[in-house]
N, C-alpha and C positions, 0 to 999 in steps of 0.2 A: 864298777867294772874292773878288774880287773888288770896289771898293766900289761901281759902276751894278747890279750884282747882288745885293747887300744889300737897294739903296736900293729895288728894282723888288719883293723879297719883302715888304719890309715895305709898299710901297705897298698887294699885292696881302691882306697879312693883315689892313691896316686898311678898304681896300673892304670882306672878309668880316664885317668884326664891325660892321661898320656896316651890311649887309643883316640880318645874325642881328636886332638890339638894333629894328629897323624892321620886321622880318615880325612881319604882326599873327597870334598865335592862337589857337586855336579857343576859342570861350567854351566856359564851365566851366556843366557842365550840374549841374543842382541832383541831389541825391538822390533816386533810385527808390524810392517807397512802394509797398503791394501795390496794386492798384484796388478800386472801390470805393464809395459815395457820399461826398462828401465837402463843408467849407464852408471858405470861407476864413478861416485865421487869423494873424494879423502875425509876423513871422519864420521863420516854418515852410510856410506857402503855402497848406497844406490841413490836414485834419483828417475822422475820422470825422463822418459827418453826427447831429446831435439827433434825437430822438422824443421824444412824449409820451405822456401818461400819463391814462387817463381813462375811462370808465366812462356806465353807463345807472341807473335806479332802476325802482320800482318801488311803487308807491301811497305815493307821499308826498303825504299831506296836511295835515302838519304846517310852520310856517315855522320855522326856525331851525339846522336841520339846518348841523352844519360838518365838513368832512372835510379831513384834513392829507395830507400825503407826505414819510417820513423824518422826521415830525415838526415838519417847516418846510411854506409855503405854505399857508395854512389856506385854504380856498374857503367861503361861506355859498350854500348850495343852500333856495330857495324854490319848488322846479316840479319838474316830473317831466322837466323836458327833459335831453338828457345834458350830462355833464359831463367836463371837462377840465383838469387842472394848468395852467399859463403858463409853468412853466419847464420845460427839455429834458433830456433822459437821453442817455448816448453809449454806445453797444453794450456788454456788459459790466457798465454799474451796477445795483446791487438797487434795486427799489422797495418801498416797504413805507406803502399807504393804509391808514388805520385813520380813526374818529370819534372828534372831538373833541368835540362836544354834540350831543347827541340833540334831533330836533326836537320841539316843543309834542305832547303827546299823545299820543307815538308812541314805538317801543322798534326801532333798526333795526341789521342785519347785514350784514356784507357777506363775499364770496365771491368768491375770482382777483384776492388783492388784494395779495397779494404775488409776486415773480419776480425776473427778471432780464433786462434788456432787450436786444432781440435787433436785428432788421435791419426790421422797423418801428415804429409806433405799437399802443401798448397801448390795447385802445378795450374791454375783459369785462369790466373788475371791474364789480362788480353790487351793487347795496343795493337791499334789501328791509327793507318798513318795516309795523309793524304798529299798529294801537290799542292804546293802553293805558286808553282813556275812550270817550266817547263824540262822534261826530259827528254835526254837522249842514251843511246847503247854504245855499249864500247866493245869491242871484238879482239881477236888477236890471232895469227896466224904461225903454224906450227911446219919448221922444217926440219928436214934429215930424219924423220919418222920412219922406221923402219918394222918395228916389234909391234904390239897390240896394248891397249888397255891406256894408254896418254887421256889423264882426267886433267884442265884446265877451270879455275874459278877464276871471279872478281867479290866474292865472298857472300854472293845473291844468290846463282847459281853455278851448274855445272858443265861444263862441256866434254864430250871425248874427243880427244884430240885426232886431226882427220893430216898427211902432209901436204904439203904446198895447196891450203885450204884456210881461205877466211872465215871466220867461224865467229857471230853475234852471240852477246850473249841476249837472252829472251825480256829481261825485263830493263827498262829505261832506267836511269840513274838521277836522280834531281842534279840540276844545272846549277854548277857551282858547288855540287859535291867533289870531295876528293876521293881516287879511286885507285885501286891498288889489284894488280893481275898474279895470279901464281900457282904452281903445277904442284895439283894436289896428289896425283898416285902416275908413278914411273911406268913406261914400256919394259913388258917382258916378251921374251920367244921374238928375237934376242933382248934381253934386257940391256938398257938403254937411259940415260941421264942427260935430261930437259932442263933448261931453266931460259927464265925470260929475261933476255939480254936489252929491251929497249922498249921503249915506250908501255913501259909496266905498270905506271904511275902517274898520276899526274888529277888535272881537272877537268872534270864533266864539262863539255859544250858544245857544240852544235858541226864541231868539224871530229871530236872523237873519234866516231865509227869510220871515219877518212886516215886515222892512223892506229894500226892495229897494233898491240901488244907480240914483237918478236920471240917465239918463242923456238931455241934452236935444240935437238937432239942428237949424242955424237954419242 
């Protein structure tokens, strides 16, 4: 061959390797997971999505009540409102709520309290709680009422606040629980600021309902 003919090859092999080394390509697509719900997690993009874990009761009218999960996160239950774990479960893991101390008074079970967590939130486990004593009600009475809408708890339930008016609350308290009174939503039309100045607090027994929770609005 000839040397303008070498010279014109090699021209024509160093243009090509100089388009190759300059074509941009195609991004590199990450790996295909199944679908799904899912959350973000650092290095890996996604992940199964969390649930939680948590449950209703049933006549608790004792305070002290605690309930664990796997052993770890202990929760302190004072009311009959439900209740919930804080930490998340990812499809697959067991749960397993048991009682760690039984509340004041009371002797309590539970039921749908173990499994294994599926594609939502666990909301049946159940406790049921009984007497082991005796109870009694604690009440409280509300002055200088003027405006409308006075909502009063002891964290059982509710009351609307009525003036110069003693007022029960409906369910008994275990004997020897400790109990705690407090104004859950203000008088409006006029609006108006309630708080319970005396015997707000204290212990469940049998003269209780004989000294009511003072609650005054000014």
């Amino acid at each position: 061959m000839k040397p303008r003919g070498r010279a014109l090859l090699a021209t024509i092999g160093t243009i090509g390797m100089i388009s190759l080394a300059s074509a941009q390509l195609p991004p590199q697509l990450p790996p295909q997971l199944p679908p799904g719900p899912t959350l973000n997690r650092p290095g890996l993009g996604i992940r199964p999505r969390g649930y939680t874990v948590g449950g209703g009761f049933s006549m608790i009218m004792g305070a002290g009540l605690v309930l664990e999960v796997n052993g770890t996160a202990p929760i302190t239950i004072n009311s009959n409102a439900p209740f919930r774990f804080p930490m998340l479960f990812f499809p697959g893991a067991h749960y397993d709520v048991e009682i760690k101390t039984q509340p004041h008074g009371q002797f309590c079970t539970l039921s749908s309290n173990k499994g294994v967590i599926g594609s939502h939130d666990v909301t049946d486990v159940s406790v049921t709680c009984n007497l082991t004593g005796r109870a009694f009600n604690v009440s409280y009475i509300a002055t200088g009422v003027r405006g409308s809408g006075l909502v009063v708890t002891d964290g059982f339930a509710q009351l609307s606040g009525s003036a110069n008016q003693a007022s029960a609350f409906p369910w008994g308290l275990a004997e020897g629980s400790p109990y705690s009174i407090w104004v859950v939503t203000q008088p409006t039309n006029p609006a108006q600021t309630c708080t319970v100045v005396a015997n707000g607090s204290g212990i469940v027994d049998q003269t209780s309902l004989l000294h009511p929770a003072q609650v005054v609005c000014r």
